[in-house]
LUMNULO-536734 format. One record per residue (C-alpha): chain; residue number from 0; residue in one letter; x, y, z. Coordinates in steps of 0.05 Angstrom, whole numbers, always signed. Each point is the difference from the previous one (the first is absolute). Last residue first. Example, Ala and Ser with C-alpha at 12.3 -4.5 7.8 and 13.67 -1.06 7.14 Angstrom:
BEGIN
> cadena,num,residuo,xx,yy,zz
> A,1,S,+273,-21,+143 $
> A,0,A,-27,-69,+13 $
! end
This chain:
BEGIN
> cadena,num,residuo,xx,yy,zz
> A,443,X,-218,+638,-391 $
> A,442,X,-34,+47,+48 $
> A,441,X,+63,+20,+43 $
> A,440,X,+19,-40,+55 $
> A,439,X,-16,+29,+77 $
> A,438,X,-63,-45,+11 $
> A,437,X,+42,-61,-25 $
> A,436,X,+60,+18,+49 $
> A,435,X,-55,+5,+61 $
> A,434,X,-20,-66,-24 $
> A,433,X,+64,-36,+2 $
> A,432,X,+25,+33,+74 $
> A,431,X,-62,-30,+25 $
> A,430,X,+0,-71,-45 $
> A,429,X,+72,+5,+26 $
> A,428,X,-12,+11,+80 $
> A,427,X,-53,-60,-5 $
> A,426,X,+60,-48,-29 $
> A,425,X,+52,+21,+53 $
> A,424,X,-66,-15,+45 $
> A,423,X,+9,-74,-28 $
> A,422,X,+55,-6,+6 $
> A,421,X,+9,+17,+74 $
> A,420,X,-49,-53,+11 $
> A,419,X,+33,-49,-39 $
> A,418,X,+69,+10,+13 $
> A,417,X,+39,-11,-57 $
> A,416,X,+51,-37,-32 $
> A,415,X,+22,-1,-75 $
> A,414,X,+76,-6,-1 $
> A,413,X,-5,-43,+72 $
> A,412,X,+15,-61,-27 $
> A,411,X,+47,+18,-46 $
> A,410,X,+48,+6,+74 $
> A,409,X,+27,+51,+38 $
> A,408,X,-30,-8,+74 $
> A,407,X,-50,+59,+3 $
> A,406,X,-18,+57,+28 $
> A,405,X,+52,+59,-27 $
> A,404,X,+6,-33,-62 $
> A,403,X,-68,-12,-15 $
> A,402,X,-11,+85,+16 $
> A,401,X,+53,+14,-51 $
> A,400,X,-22,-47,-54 $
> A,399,X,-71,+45,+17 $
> A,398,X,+28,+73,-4 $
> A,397,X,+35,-26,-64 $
> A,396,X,-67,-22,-28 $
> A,395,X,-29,+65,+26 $
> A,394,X,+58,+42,-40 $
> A,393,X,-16,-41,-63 $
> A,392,X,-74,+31,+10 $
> A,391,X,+10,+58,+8 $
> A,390,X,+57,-4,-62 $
> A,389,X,-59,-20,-50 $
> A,388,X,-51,+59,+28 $
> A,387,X,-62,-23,+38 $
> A,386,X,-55,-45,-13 $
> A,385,X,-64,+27,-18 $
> A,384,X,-61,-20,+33 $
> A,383,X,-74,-2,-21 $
> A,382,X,+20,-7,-65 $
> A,381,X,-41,-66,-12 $
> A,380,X,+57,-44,-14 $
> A,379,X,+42,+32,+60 $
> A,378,X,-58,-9,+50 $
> A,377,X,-1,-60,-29 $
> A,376,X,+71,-20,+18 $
> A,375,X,-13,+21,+77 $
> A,374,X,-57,-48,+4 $
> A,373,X,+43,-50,-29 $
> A,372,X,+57,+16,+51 $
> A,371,X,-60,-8,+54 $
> A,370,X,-23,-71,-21 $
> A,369,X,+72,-10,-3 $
> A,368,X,+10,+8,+65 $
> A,367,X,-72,-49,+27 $
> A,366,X,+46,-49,-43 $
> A,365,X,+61,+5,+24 $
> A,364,X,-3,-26,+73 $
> A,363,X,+42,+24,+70 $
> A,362,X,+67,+32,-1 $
> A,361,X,+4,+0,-75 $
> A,360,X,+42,-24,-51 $
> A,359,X,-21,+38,-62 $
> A,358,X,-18,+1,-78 $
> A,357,X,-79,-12,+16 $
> A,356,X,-14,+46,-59 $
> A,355,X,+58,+31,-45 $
> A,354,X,-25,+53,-55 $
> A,353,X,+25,+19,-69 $
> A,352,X,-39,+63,-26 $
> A,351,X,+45,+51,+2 $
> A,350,X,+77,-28,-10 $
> A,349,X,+40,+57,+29 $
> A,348,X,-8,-15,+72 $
> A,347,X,-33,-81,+13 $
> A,346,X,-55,-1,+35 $
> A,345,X,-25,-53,+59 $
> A,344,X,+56,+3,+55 $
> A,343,X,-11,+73,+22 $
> A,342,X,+40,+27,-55 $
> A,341,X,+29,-69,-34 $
> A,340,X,+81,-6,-4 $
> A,339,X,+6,-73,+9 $
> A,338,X,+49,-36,+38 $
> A,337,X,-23,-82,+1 $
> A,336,X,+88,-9,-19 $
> A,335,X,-8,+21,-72 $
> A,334,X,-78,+11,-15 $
> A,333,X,+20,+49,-69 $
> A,332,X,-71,+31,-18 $
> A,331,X,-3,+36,-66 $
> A,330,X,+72,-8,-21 $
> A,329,X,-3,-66,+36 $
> A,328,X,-52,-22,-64 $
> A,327,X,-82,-20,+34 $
> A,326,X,-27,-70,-19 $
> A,325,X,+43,-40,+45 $
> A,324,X,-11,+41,+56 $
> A,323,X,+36,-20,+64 $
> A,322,X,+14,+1,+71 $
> A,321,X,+52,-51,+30 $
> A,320,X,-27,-57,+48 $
> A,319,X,+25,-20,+65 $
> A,318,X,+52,-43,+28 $
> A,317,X,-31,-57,+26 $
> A,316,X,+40,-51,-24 $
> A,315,X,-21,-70,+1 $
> A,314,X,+65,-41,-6 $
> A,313,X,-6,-88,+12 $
> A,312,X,+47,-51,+3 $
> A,311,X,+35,+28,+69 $
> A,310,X,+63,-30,+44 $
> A,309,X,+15,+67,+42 $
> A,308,X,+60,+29,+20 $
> A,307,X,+23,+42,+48 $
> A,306,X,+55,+54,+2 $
> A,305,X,-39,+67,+20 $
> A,304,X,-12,+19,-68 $
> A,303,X,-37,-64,-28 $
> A,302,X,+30,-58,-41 $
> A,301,X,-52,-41,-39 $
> A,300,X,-5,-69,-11 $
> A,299,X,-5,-50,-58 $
> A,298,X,+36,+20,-64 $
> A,297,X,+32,+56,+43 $
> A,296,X,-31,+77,+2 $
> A,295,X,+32,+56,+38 $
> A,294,X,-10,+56,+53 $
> A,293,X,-67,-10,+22 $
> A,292,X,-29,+47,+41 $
> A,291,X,-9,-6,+75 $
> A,290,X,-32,-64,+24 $
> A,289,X,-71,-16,+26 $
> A,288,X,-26,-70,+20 $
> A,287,X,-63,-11,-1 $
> A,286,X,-36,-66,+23 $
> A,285,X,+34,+17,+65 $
> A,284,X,-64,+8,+49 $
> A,283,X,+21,+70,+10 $
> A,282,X,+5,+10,-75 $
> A,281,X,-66,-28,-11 $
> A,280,X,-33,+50,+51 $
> A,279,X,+40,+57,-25 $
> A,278,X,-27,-12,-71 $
> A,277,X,-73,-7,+10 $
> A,276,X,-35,+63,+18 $
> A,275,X,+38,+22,-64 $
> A,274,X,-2,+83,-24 $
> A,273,X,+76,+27,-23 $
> A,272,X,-13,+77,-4 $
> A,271,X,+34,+41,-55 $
> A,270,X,+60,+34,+25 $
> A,269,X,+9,+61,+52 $
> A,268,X,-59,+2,+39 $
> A,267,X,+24,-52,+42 $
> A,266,X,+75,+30,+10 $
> A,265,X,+54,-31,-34 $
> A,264,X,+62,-44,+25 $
> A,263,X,-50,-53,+5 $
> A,262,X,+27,-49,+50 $
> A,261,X,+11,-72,-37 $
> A,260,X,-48,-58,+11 $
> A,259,X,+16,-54,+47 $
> A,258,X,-66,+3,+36 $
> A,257,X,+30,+35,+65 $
> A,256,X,+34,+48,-51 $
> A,255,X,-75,+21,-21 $
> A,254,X,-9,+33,+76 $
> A,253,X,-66,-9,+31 $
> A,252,X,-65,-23,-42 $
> A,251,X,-61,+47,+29 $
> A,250,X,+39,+41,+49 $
> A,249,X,+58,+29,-51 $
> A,248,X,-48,+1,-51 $
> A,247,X,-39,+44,+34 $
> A,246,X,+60,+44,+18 $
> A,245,X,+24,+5,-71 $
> A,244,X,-68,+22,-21 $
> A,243,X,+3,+50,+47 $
> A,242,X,+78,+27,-10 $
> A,241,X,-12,-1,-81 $
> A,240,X,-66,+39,+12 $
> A,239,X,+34,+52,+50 $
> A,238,X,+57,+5,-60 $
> A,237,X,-52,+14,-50 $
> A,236,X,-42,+60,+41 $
> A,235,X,-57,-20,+20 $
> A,234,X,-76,-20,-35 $
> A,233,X,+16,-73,-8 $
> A,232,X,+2,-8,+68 $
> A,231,X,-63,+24,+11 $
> A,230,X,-36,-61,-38 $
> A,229,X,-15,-3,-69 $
> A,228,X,+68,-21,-21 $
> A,227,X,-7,-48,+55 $
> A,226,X,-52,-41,-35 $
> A,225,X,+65,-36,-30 $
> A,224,X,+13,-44,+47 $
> A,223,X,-69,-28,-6 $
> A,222,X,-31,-2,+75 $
> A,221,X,+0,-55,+53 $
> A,220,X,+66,+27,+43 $
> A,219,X,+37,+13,-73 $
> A,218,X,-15,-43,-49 $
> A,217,X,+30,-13,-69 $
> A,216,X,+63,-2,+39 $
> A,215,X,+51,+36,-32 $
> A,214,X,+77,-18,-6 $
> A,213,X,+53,+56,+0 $
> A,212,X,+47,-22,-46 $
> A,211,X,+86,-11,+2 $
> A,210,X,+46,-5,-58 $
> A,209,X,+28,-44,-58 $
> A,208,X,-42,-57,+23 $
> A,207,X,-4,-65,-2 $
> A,206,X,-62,-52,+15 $
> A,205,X,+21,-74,+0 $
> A,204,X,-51,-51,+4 $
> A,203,X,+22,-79,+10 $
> A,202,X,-34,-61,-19 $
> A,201,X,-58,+48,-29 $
> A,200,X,-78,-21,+7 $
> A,199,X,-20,+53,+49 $
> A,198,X,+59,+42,-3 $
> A,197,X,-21,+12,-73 $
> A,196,X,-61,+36,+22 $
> A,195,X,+42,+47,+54 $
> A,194,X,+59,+17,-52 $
> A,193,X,-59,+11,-55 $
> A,192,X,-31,+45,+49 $
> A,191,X,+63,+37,+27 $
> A,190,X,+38,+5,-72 $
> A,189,X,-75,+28,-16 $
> A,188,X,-9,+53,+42 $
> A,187,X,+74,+29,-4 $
> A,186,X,+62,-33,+29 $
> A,185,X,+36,-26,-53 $
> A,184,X,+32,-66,-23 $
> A,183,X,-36,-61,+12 $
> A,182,X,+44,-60,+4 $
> A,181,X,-26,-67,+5 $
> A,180,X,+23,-83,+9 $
> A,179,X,-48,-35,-34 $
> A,178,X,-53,-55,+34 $
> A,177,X,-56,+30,-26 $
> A,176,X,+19,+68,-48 $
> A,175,X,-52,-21,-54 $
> A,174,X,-56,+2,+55 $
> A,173,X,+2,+68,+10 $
> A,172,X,-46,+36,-47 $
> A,171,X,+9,+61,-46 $
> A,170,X,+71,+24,+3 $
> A,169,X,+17,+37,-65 $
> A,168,X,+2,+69,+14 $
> A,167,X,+43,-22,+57 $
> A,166,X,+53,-11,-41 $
> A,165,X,+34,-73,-24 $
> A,164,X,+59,-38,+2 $
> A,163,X,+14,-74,-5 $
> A,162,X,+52,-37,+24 $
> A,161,X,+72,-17,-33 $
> A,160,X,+18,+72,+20 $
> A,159,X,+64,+15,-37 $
> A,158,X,-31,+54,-45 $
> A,157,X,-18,+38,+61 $
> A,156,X,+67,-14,+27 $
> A,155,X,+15,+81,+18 $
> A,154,X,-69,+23,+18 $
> A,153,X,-29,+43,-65 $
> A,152,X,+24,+75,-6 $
> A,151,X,-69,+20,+6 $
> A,150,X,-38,-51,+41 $
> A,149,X,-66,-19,-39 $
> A,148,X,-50,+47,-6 $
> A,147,X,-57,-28,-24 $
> A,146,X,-65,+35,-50 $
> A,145,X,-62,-5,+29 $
> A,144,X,-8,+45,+64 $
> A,143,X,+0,+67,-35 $
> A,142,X,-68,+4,-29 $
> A,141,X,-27,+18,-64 $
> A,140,X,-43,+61,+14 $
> A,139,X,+24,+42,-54 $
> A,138,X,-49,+50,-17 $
> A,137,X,+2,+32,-72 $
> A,136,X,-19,+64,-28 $
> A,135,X,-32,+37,-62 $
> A,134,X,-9,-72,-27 $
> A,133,X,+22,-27,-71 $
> A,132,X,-27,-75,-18 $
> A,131,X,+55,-48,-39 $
> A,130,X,-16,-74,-15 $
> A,129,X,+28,-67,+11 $
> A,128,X,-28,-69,-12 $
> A,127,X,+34,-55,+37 $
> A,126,X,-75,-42,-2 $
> A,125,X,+8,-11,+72 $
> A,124,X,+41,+44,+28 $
> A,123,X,-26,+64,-27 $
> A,122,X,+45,+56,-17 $
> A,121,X,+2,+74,+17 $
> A,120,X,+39,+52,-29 $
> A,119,X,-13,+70,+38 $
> A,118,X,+16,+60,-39 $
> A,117,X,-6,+63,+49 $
> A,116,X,-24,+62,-2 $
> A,115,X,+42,+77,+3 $
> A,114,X,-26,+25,-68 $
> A,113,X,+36,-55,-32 $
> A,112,X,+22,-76,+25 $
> A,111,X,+38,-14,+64 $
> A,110,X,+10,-81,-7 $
> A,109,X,-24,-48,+49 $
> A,108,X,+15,-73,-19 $
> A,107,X,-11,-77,-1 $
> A,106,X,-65,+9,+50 $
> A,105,X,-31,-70,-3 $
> A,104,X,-68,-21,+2 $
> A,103,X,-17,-64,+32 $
> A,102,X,-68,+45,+23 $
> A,101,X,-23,+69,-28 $
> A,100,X,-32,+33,+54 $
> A,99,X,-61,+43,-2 $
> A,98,X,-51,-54,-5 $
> A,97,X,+30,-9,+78 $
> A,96,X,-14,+63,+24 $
> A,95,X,-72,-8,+18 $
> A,94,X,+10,+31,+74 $
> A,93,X,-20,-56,+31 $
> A,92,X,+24,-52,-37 $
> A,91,X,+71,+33,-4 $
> A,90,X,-10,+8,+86 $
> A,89,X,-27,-71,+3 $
> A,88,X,+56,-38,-41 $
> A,87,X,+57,+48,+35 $
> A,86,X,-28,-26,+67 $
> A,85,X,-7,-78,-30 $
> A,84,X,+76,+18,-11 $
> A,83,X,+12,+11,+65 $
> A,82,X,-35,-50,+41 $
> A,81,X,+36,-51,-50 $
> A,80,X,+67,+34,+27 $
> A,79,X,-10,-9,+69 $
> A,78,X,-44,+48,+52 $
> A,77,X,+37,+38,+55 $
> A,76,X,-53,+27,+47 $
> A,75,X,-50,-50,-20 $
> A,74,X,-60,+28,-50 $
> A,73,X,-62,+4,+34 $
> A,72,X,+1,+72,+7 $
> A,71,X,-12,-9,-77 $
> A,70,X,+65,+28,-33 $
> A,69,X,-1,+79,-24 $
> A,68,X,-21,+38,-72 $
> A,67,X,+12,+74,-6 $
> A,66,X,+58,-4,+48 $
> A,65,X,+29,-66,-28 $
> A,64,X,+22,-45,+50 $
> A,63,X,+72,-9,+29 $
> A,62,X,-5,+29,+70 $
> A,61,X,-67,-25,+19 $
> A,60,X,+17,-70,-23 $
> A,59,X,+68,-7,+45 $
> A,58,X,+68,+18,-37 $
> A,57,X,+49,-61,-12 $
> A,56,X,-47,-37,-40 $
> A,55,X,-9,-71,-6 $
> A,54,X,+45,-47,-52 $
> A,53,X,-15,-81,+17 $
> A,52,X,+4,-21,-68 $
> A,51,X,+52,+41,-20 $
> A,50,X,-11,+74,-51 $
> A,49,X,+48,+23,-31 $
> A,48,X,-42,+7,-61 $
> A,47,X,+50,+20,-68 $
> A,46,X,-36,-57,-42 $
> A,45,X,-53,+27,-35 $
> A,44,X,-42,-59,+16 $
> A,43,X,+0,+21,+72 $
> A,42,X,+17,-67,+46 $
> A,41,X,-28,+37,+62 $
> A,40,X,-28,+66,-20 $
> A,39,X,+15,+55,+56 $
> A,38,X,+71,+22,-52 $
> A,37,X,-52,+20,-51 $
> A,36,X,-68,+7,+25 $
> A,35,X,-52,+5,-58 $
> A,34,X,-4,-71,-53 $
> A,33,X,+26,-25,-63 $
> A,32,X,+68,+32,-2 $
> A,31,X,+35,+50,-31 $
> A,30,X,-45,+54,+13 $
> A,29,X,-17,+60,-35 $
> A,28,X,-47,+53,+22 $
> A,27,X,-34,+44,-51 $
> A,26,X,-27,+77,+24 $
> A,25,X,-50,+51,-20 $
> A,24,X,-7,+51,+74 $
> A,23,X,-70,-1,+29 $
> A,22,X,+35,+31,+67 $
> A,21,X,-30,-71,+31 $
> A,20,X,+28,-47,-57 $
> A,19,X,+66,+39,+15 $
> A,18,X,-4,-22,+75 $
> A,17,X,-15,-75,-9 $
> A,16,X,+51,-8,-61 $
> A,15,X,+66,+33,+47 $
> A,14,X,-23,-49,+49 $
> A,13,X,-15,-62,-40 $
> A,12,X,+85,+21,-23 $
> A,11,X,+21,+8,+69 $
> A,10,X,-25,-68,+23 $
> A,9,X,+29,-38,-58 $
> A,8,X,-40,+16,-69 $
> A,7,X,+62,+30,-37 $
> A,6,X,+13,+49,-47 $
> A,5,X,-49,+57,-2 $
> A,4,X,-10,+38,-62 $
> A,3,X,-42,+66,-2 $
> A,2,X,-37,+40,-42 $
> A,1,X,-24,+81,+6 $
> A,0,X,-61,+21,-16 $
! end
C-alpha cells in the first residue's frame, strides 16, 4: 500500500486528507501551524494567514463548501473568517482526520529519493527537531495567498518615502491608519476592502490603479452573485455570458466612470472578479478617492500618472502574492512569474508522484476543486487511472497558457485561473480518459 505526504492543512490540504482516509490510503499531514485552516485562521500561529479581522468570503456558502461535507443551512450566505475555520474544525472532527496531522511541523524539503519515492524532511517547531520519512508521493497543498508581491521594479522614491509601507498581507485591523493620510494600491478584493475599512478612520483614502475592474455586487436582485453559475446563463456560449452579466451589472450599479473609477478596457469574464457591495457607495460619498498609478515616490507625497499629487504617510499595497515552495528545488518546480507547467493543474510531467492540490484561482471557490483534484490523485495512487504520455501532457499545459491568453487580461494573476464548473468536468473527462489508459496498460 502505497504512502502519501500532504503538505499543508489549509482547505485544500483537510481536503486532499478527507478523501484519501476514505480510499483507505496510509498518509501523514504536516502543518506548520497549531491549528486546520490556513489563510481562514485569523492571527494563524504559523504566520503566513492573510486573513483581517473583518475577512468574509467572496463566494456564497453553497458555492464554497465541501461536497462530501456542506455548511448547516443555517450558515449566512457569506459567513466571516471565524465561521470558516469552525467549518474546517467540524469537517477534520468529523471525519477523524485530525490525529492524522502533524501540527507546528515544518516541511524544510522534498527530495526525489529511489525507486521513484520521495524523501520528505520534516521538522517540528517546537522542539526544532528534524527528521527524514520517504513517501511514494507527496501533495502540496500549501497555498498561494501567503507570500507578497511587492511591485517588481519598485516605484521610483520607494526608498525616499519617509512613511511607512506595507502589503496587504499584512493589514489586519484599521485603527492604526486613524487620522493618516492613505494609499491603497490595487484593485483586487482586498485593495477594495482594506481601501473601504481604512476610509472609515483615514484623514484621506486614496485608491490607485494601474487599470480598470469590473466591480461585483455580492447580490444581484436578492440572490448571491455568484448563484448565476447555476443558472441558464451560465450554460451559453462565453461571449453571451460576458454580454449578460455585463447587462446586469449595467442595471444594478450603472456605469463605474460615474463613480470615478476607470472603464475596464477588458471584458467581465476576462480577469478575476472584483466583489465589494461597499466600495462604490464610499466612493460616491467621497471617502475614496481613486487615482491612476503612481508614477513616483517623494519623502511625503506621491506623484501619480495623470499629474497630481498626493500628501500620503501611509502605502498598503495590494499587489498580490507570488507562488512558492520553499521545500521543493526550481529544477523540480521553478514558480517564476505564478507560471507553472502542471497537466491539469495538480501533476507535475516527468516527476511521478509530486502532486499540486488547491494550486488555482478559480471562478468561484477552491476547496469543493480540490476535493475533486484529490479524488483524481487517488485514482492515480490506487491505479485506477494512468496518466498519459510526458509530452501529452506538456502539450495540454501549452493548450492551457494558450487558452489564458486568449481570455484574459495578462497579468500573474491569472497564471492559475479557472472556471469552476468547467473545471471541474475537465477533471471528470481525465479520471475517464485515466481509467480507460489503466485498463489498456500491460500487467506490470
Amino acid at each position: 500500500m502505497r504512502k502519501v505526504c500532504v503538505i499543508g492543512a489549509g482547505s485544500s490540504g483537510i481536503a486532499a486528507c478527507q478523501v484519501l482516509a476514505e480510499r483507505g490510503i496510509p498518509y501523514d499531514c504536516y502543518e506548520l501551524g497549531s491549528e486546520v485552516g490556513g489563510n481562514w485562521r485569523y492571527l494563524n500561529d504559523n504566520g503566513l494567514s492573510s486573513a483581517y479581522r473583518s475577512l468574509h468570503i467572496n463566494t456564497s456558502r453553497q458555492v464554497m463548501e465541501y461536497a462530501s461535507y456542506p455548511m448547516p443551512p443555517s450558515s449566512p450566505d457569506y459567513p466571516g473568517h471565524a465561521h470558516i475555520a469552525r467549518y474546517f474544525d467540524a469537517f477534520v472532527d468529523h471525519f477523524e482526520l485530525r490525529a492524522s496531522i502533524a501540527f507546528r511541523t515544518e516541511v524544510v524539503d522534498v527530495s526525489p529519493a529511489t525507486s521513484g519515492r520521495w524523501t520528505v524532511t520534516h521538522r517540528h517547531r517546537n522542539t526544532n527537531r528534524q527528521a527524514e520519512t520517504t513517501y511514494d508521493a507527496v501533495l502540496v497543498a500549501n497555498g498561494h495567498h501567503w507570500k507578497p508581491r511587492w511591485p517588481q521594479p519598485a516605484l521610483p522614491g520607494t526608498t525616499d518615502f519617509a512613511g511607512t509601507q506595507t502589503h496587504a498581507h499584512d493589514y489586519r485591523t484599521p485603527e492604526p491608519y486613524t487620522g493618516r493620510r492613505v494609499m491603497v494600491l490595487g484593485i483586487g478584493n482586498s485593495a477594495c476592502d482594506i481601501a473601504v475599512e481604512t476610509s472609515r478612520v483615514a484623514q484621506r483614502t486614496i485608491l490607485a490603479t494601474r487599470r480598470g475592474a469590473h466591480i461585483l455586487p455580492k447580490y444581484l436582485f436578492g440572490t448571491p452573485t455568484d448563484h448565476l453559475t447555476n443558472s441558464w446563463l451560465a450554460k451559453t456560449p462565453l461571449a453571451l455570458q460576458d454580454r449578460g452579466l455585463q447587462l446586469l451589472l449595467r442595471l444594478s450599479r450603472g456605469r463605474l466612470t460615474d463613480y470615478g473609477l476607470p472603464a475596464p478596457a477588458h471584458r467581465v469574464l476576462a480577469a478575476h472578479p472584483t466583489i465589494s457591495d461597499d466600495l462604490l457607495s464610499r466612493l460616491g460619498h467621497g471617502d475614496i478617492v481613486v487615482k491612476p498609478a503612481p508614477q513616483r515616490l517623494e519623502a511625503k507625497r506621491v506623484l501619480f500618472e495623470d499629474g497630481s499629487a498626493e500628501d500620503i504617510d501611509t502605502i498598503i499595497y495590494s499587489t498580490g502574492y507570488d507562488i512558492s515552495f520553499p521545500f521543493l528545488t526550481t529544477e523540480l518546480i521553478d514558480p517564476a512569474d505564478n507560471n507553472l507547467g502542471l497537466f491539469h493543474r495538480v501533476v507535475a510531467p516527468g516527476h511521478p508522484g509530486l502532486y499540486f492540490i488547491g494550486l488555482i484561482q478559480p471562478l468561484g471557490a477552491i476547496m469543493p476543486l480540490a476535493e475533486a483534484q484529490a479524488h483524481w490523485v487517488a485514482d492515480l495512487l490506487q491505479d485506477r487511472c494512468a496518466l498519459p504520455a510526458r509530452q501529452d501532457m506538456i502539450a495540454e499545459v501549452d493548450a492551457y497558457r494558450a487558452r489564458l491568453k486568449r481570455r484574459y487580461v495578462a497579468s500573474t494573476r491569472h497564471t492559475i485561473q479557472v472556471d469552476a464548473r468547467a473545471y471541474l468536468r475537465e477533471l471528470a473527462k481525465e479520471r475517464r480518459r485515466g481509467a480507460v489508459r489503466a485498463r489498456r496498460r500491460p500487467p506490470q
